[in-house]
PLY file of the C-alpha trace (Angstrom):
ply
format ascii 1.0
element vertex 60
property float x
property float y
property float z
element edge 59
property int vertex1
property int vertex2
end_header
-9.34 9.11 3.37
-7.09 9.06 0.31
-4.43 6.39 -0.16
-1.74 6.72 -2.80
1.50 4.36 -3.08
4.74 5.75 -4.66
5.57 2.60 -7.13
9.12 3.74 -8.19
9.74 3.47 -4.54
7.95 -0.09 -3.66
10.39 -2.71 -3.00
7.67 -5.18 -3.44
7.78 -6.78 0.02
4.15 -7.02 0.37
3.50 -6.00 3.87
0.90 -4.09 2.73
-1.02 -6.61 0.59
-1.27 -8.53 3.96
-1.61 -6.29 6.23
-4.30 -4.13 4.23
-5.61 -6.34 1.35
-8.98 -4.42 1.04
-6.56 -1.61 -0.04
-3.46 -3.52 -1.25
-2.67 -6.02 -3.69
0.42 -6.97 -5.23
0.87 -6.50 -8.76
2.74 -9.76 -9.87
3.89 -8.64 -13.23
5.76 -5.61 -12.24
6.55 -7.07 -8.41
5.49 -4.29 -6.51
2.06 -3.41 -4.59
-0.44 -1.44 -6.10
-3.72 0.00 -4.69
-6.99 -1.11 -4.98
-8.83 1.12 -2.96
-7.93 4.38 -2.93
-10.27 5.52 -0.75
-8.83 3.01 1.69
-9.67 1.64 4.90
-8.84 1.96 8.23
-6.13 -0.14 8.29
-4.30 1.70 5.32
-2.89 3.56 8.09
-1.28 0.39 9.59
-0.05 -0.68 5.93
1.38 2.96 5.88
3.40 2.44 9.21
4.30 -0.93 8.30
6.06 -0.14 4.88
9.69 -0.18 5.62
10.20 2.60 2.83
7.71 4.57 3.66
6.08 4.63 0.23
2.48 4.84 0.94
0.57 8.06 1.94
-2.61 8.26 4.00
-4.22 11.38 3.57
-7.58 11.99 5.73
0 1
1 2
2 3
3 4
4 5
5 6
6 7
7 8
8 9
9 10
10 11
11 12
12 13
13 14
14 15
15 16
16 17
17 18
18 19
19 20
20 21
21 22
22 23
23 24
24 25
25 26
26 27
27 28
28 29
29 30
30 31
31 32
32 33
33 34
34 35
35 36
36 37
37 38
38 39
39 40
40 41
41 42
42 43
43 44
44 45
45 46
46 47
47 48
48 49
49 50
50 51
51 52
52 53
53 54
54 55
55 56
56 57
57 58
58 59
């Protein structure tokens, strides 16, 4: 698995972060979520879904 996260798209609501945080964090100097992990996690996929702009790809 393969997580990327699109940052000129992240609105920097930090589902993610707290849905995912093994994967997720947010980046407090630039205000949007960055990732950590990029091989992810099973519940990348979850972050993924939850991200109301879509912004972060799974990739298996």
């Amino acid at each position: 698995m393969h997580v990327t996260l699109a940052k000129d798209e992240c609105i920097g609501c930090g589902v993610c972060a707290q849905v995912c945080p093994d994967v997720f964090c947010m980046n407090d100097d630039a205000g949007v979520s960055e990732v950590i992990r990029p091989e992810g996690a099973e519940c990348a996929k979850e972050a993924a879904d939850s991200c109301p702009v879509g912004c972060i790809s799974v990739e298996e």
